[in-house]
C-alpha positions as CSV (number, residue, x, y, z in Angstrom):
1,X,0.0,0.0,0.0
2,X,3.2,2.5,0.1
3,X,2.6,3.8,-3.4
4,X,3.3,7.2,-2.6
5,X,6.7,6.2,-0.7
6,X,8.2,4.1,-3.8
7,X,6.9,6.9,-6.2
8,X,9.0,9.0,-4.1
9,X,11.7,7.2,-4.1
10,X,11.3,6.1,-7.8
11,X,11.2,10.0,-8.5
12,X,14.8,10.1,-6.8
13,X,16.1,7.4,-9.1
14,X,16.2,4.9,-6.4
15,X,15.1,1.3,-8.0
16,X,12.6,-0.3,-5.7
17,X,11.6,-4.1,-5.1
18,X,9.3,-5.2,-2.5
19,X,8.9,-8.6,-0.6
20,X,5.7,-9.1,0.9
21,X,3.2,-11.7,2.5
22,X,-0.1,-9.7,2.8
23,X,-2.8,-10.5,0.9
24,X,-2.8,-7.5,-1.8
25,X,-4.8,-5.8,-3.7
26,X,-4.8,-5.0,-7.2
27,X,-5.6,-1.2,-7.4
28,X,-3.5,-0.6,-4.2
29,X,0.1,-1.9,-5.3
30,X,2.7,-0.1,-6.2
31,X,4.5,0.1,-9.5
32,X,7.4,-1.7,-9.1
33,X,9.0,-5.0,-8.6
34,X,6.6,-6.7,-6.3
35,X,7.9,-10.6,-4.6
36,X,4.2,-11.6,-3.1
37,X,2.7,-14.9,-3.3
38,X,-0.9,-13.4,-2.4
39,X,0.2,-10.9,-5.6
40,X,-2.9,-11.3,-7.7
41,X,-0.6,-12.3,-10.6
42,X,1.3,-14.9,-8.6
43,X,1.2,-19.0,-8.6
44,X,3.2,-19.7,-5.6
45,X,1.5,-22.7,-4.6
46,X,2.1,-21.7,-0.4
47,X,0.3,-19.0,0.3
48,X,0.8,-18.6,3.8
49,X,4.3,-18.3,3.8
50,X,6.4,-15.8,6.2
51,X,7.3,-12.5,5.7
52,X,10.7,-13.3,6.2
53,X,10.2,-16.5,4.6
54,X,9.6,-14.7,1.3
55,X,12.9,-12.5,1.6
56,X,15.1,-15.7,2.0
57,X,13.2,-17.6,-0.8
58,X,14.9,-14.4,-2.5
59,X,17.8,-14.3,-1.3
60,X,17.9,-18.3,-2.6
61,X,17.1,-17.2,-6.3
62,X,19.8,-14.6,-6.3
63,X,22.7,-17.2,-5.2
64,X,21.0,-19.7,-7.9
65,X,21.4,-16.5,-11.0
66,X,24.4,-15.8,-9.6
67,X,25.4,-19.0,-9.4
68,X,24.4,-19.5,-13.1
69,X,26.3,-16.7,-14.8
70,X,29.5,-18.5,-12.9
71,X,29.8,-15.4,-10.6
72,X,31.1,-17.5,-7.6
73,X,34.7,-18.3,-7.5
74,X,37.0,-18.5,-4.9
75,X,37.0,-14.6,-4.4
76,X,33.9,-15.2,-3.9
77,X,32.4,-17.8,-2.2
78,X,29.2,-18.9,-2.8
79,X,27.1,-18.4,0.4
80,X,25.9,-21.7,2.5
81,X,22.2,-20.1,3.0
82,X,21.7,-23.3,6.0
83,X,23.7,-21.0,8.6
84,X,20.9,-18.6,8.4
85,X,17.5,-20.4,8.8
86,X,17.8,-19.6,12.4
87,X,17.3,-16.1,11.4
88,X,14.6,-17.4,9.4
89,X,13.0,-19.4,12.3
90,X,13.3,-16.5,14.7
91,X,10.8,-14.9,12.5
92,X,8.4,-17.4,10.9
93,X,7.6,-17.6,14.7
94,X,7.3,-13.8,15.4
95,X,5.1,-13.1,12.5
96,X,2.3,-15.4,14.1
97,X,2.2,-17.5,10.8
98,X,0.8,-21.4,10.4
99,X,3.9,-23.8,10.9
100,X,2.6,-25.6,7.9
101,X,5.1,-26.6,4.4
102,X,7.8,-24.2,4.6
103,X,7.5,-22.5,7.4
104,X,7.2,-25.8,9.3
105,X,11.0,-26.4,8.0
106,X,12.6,-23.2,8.5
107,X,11.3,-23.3,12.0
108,X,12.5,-26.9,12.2
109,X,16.0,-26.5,10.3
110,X,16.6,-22.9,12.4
111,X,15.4,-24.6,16.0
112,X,18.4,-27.3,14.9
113,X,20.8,-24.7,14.3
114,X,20.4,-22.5,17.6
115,X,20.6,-25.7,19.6
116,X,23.9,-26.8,18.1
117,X,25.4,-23.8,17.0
118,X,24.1,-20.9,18.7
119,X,25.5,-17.4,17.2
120,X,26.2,-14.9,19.9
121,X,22.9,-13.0,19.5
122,X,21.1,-16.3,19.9
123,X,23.6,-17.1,23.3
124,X,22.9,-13.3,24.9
125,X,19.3,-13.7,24.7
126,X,19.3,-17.4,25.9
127,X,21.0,-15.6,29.2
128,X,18.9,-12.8,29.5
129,X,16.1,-14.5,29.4
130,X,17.8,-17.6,32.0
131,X,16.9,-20.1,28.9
132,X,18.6,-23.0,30.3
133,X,17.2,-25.5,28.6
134,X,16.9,-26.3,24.6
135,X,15.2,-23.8,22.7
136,X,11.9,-24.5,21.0
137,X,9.5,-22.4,18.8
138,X,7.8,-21.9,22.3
139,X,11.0,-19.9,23.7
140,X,10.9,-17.8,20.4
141,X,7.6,-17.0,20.6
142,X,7.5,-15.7,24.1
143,X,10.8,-15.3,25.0
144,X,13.1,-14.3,22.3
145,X,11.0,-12.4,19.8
146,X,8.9,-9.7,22.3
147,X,12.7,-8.8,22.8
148,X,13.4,-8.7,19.0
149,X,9.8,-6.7,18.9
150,X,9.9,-4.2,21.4
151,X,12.9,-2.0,19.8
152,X,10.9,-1.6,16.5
153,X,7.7,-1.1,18.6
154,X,9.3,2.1,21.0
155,X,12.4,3.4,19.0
156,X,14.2,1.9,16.2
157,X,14.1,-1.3,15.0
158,X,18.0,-1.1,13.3
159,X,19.0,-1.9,17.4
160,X,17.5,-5.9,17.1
161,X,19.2,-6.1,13.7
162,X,22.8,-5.1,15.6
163,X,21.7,-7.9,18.0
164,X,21.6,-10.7,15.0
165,X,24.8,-9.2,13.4
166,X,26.9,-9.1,16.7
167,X,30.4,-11.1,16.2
168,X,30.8,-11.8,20.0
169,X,28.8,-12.7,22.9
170,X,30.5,-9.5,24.6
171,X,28.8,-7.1,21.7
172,X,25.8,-9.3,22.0
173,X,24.9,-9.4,25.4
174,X,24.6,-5.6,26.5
175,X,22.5,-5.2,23.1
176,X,20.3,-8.2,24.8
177,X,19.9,-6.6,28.1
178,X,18.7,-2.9,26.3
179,X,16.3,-4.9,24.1
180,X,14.8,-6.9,27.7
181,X,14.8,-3.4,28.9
182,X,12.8,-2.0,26.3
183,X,10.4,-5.1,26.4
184,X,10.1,-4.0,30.1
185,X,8.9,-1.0,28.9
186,X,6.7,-1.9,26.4
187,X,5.4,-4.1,29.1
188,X,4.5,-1.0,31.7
189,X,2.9,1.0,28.5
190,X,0.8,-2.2,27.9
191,X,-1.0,-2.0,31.0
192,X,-1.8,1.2,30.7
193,X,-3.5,1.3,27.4
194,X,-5.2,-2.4,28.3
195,X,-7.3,-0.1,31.2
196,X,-7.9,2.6,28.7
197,X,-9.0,-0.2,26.5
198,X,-11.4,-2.7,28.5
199,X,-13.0,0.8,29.6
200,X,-14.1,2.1,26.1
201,X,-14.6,-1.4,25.5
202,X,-17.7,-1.5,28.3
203,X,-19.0,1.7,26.5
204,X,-19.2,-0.1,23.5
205,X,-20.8,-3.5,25.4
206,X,-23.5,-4.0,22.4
207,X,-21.6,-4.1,19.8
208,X,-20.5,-7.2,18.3
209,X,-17.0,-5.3,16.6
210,X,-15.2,-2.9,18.9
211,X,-13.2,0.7,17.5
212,X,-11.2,1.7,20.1
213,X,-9.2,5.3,20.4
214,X,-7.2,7.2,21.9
215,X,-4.1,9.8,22.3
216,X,-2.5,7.2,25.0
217,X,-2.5,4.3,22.5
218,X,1.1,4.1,21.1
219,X,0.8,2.5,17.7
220,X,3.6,-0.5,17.8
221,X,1.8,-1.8,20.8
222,X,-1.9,-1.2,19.2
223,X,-1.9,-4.6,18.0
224,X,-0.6,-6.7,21.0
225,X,-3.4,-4.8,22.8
226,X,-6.2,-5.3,19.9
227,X,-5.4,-9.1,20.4
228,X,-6.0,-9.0,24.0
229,X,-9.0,-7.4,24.1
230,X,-10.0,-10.1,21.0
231,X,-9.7,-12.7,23.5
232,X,-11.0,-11.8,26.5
233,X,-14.3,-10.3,24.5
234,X,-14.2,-12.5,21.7
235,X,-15.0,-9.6,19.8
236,X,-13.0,-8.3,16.6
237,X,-11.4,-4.9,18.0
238,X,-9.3,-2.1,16.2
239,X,-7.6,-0.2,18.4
240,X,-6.3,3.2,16.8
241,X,-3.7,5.8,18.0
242,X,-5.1,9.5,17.5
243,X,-2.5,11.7,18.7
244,X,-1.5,12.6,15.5
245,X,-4.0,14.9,14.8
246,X,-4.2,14.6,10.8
247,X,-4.6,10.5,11.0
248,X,-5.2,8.0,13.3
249,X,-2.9,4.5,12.7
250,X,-4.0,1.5,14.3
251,X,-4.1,-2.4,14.5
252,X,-6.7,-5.0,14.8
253,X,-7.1,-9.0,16.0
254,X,-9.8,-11.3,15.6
255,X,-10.0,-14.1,17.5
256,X,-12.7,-16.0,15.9
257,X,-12.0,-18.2,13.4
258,X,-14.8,-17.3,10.5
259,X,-14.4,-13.8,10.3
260,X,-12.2,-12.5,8.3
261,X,-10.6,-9.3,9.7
262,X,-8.8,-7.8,6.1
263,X,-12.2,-8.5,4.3
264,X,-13.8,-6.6,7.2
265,X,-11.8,-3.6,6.7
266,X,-12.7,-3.9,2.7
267,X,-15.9,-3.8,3.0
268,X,-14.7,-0.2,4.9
269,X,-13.0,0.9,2.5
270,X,-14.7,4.3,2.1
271,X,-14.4,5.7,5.6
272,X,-10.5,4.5,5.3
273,X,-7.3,6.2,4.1
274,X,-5.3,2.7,3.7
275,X,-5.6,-0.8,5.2
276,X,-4.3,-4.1,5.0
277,X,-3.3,-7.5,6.8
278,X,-4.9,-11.1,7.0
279,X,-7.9,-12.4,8.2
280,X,-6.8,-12.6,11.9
281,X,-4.6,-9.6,11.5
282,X,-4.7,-6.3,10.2
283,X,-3.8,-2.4,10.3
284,X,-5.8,0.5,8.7
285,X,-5.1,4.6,9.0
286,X,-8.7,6.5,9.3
287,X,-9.0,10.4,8.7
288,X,-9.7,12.2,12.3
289,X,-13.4,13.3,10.7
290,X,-14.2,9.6,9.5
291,X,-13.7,7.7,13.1
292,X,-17.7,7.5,14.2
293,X,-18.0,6.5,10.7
294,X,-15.9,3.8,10.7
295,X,-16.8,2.6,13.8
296,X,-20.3,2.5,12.9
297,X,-19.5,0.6,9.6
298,X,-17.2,-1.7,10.9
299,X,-19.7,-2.2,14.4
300,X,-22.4,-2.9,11.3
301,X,-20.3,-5.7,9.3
302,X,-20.2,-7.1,12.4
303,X,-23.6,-7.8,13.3
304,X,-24.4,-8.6,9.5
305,X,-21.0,-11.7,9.7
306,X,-21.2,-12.7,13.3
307,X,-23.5,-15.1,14.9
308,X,-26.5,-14.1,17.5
309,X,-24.7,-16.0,20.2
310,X,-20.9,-15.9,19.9
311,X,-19.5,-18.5,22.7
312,X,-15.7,-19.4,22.4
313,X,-15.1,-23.0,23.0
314,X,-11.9,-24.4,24.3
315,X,-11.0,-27.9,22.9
316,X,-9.0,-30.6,25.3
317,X,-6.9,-33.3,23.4
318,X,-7.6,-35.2,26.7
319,X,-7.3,-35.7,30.6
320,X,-4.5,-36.1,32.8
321,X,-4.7,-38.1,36.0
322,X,-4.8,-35.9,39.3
323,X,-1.0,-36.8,39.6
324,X,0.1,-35.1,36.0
325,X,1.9,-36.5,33.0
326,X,5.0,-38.6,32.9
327,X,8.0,-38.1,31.6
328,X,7.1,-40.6,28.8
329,X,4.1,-38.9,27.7
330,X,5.6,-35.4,27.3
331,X,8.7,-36.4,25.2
332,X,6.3,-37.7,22.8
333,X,4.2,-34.7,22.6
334,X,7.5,-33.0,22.2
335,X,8.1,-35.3,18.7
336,X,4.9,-33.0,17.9
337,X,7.2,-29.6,17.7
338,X,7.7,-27.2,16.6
339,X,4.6,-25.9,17.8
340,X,2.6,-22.2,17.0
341,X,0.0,-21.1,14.2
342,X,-2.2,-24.0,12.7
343,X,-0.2,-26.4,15.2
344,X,-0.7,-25.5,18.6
345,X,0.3,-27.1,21.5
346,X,-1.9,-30.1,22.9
347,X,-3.7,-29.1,25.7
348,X,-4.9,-31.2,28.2
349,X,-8.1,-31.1,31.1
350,X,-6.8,-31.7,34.8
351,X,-8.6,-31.6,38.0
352,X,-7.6,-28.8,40.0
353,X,-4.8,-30.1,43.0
354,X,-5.9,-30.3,46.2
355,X,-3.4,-28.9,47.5
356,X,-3.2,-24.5,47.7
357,X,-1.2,-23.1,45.6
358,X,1.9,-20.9,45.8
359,X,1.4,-17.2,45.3
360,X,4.6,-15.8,43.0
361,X,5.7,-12.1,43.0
362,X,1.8,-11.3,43.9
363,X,0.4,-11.7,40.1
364,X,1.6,-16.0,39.3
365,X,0.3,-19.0,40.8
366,X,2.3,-22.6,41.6
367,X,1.0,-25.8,42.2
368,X,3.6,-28.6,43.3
369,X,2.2,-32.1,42.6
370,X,5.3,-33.8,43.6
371,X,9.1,-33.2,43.5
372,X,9.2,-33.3,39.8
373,X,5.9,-32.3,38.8
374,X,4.8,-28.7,38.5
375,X,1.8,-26.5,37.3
376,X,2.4,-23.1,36.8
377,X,-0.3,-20.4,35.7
378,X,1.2,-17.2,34.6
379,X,-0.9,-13.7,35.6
380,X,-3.6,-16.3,37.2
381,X,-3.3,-14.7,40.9
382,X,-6.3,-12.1,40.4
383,X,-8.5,-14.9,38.4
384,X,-8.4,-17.6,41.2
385,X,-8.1,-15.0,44.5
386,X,-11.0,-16.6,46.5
387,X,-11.9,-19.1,43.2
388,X,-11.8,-22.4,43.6
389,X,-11.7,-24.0,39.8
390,X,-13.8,-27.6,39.1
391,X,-11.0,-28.1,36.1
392,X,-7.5,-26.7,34.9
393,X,-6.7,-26.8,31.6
394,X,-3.1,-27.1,30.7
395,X,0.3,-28.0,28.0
396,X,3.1,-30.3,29.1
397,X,6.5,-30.0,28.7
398,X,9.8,-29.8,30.7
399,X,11.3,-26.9,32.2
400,X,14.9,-27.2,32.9
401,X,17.0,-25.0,35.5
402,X,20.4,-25.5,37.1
403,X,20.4,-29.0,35.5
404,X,17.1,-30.4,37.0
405,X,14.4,-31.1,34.8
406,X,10.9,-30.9,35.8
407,X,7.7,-32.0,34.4
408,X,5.6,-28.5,34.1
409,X,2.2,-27.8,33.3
410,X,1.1,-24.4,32.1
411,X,-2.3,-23.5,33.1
412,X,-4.1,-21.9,30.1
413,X,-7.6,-21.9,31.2
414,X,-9.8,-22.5,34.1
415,X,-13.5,-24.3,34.8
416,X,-15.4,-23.5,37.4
């Protein structure tokens, strides 16, 4: 959708190409060298490939034309693209894709290549973030990539990309602990746009599509925020910054599986400046005098797509007995990996313990089922203060520290 930025550039003499995943539209692309498979003109049979994934399926056709006009020689050493699929993997897993066909490898072949040869990026962020076991698409999901995220999010992006690049763990590491600082950040403003957030939200309780604003709503955390809401009101939401006074730039989620958010905004066209995305994921810009009217439309195609009754069901794989999972059991969930987008984690019902749990730094919760046997539910102290849950629902896997290994459960859910 940058047409006017590549005509600018274009106008400069600057030759453009683009690589892209979104799905595009015809009218809306810009005249130049476009690398899409969702380009209208393309048969890329894998639609759903990465962002990044795109850029190294490149980067692979350039070595092979290269490679064809005998351009390699002993100057110049043809490339062993293998030694960077971790960069691939990193993120395939940060842009939220399905782990299906090829993204399913890179993650695969890049997951291989951090575990065995760990560049120093890969080695400062393992001990920032105390990773002391092996690293799975779990760990880049939710440990590695906020980090990656949170400099392009607040400041500058070009600060993660020093991270990857860093020849030694000594240049590495204090890069690490700036990017876990800014996540730390990005954390703190999080909160304070979720209460902004769920508050509008209850002003907008009977509507089925939710168009949240405001000046407080920093726009590389609109989206992390937008999929929250999604979740806990299983209602597509926009959030939009407005604090620049001639547009307002946001991000939406949808968490339900049959609508499609992109087509959504589409059908919205009129009240907006630019948008685009996927179905569960998008980003528009609306003029300041066009907000009620897009929030009306969009509230409208809403109720017109969505179900009378929308309930969001939670499907179990199976039970556990009271006692947990063995050791057994989890490793072969673990042949299952790597897990994310089209191939979540299994996830598992279990009667809530007995025993009370542990309170951790005020906002966690810990049940200890026996010496190697653990749940732990992240941010569930405020849900279960005075709650008793029927049920738990939970993954399995191992959590490793100071060379003990532990069965742990992660509590996802809870019944009452």
């Amino acid at each position: 959708t940058a047409r006017k930025e590549v005509q600018q550039l274009q106008n400069e003499g600057v030759r453009v190409l683009i690589t892209d995943h979104h799905l595009a539209l015809p009218d809306s692309l810009p005249e130049t060298v476009t690398v899409n498979p969702n380009h209208p003109a393309c048969s890329y049979p894998f639609k759903k490939i990465s962002g990044c994934g795109v850029a190294f399926k490149l980067v692979m056709a350039l070595r092979k034309a290269l490679r064809d006009v005998a351009w390699w020689n002993e100057r110049r050493p043809e490339p062993n693209l293998k030694q960077l699929l971790d960069f691939a993997a990193l993120g395939t897993v940060a842009d939220v894709v399905d782990l299906r066909d090829e993204n399913r490898l890179f993650v695969h072949a890049g997951l291989q290549l951090m575990n065995n040869q760990p560049r120093p990026a890969i080695q400062a962020l393992k001990q920032v973030k105390k990773v002391d076991g092996e690293i799975t698409a779990t760990t880049l999901g939710f440990k590695f990539a906020p980090l990656m995220n949170a400099a392009g999010r607040l400041y500058d992006a070009s600060l993660a990309v020093e991270l990857l690049l860093s020849s030694t763990l000594d240049q590495a590491l204090p890069i690490a602990q700036q990017l876990n600082d800014m996540n730390e950040e990005r954390r703190n403003i999080e909160q304070e746009m979720l209460t902004i957030a769920f508050e509008q939200a209850g002003q907008q309780e009977g509507r089925k599509g939710l168009v949240l604003a405001s000046g407080q709503f920093h726009e590389g955390i609109n989206g992390i925020v937008a999929a929250r809401l999604a979740e806990k009101t299983f209602k597509p939401t926009i959030l939009l910054s407005t604090a620049n006074p001639e547009r307002y730039t946001g991000s939406g989620r949808s968490a339900i599986p049959d609508f499609h958010l992109k087509e959504a905004l589409q059908e919205c066209a009129d009240q907006l400046v630019r948008f685009g995305g996927h179905a569960g994921a998008a980003g528009c810009t609306v003029a300041p005098e066009n907000l009620e009217a897009f929030r009306t439309a969009f509230a409208r195609i809403c109720e017109d797509w969505l179900p009378k009754q929308l309930r969001p069901q939670l499907l179990l794989d199976g039970k556990l007995p009271q006692q947990g999972p063995d050791a057994f059991l989890v490793e072969q969930i673990q042949q299952l990996e790597p897990f994310g987008a089209a191939n979540p984690e299994p996830l598992f019902a279990l009667s809530t313990p007995q025993k009370e749990f542990q309170l951790l730094k005020e906002h966690h919760v810990k049940w200890i089922l026996s010496r190697s046997t653990e749940v732990i539910g992240w941010n569930f102290a405020e849900h279960l203060q005075g709650v008793k849950p029927h049920q738990l629902a939970v993954t399995v896997g191992f959590n490793e520290f100071r060379g003990q290994r532990k069965i742990q459960m992660l509590l996802k859910e809870i019944q009452a």
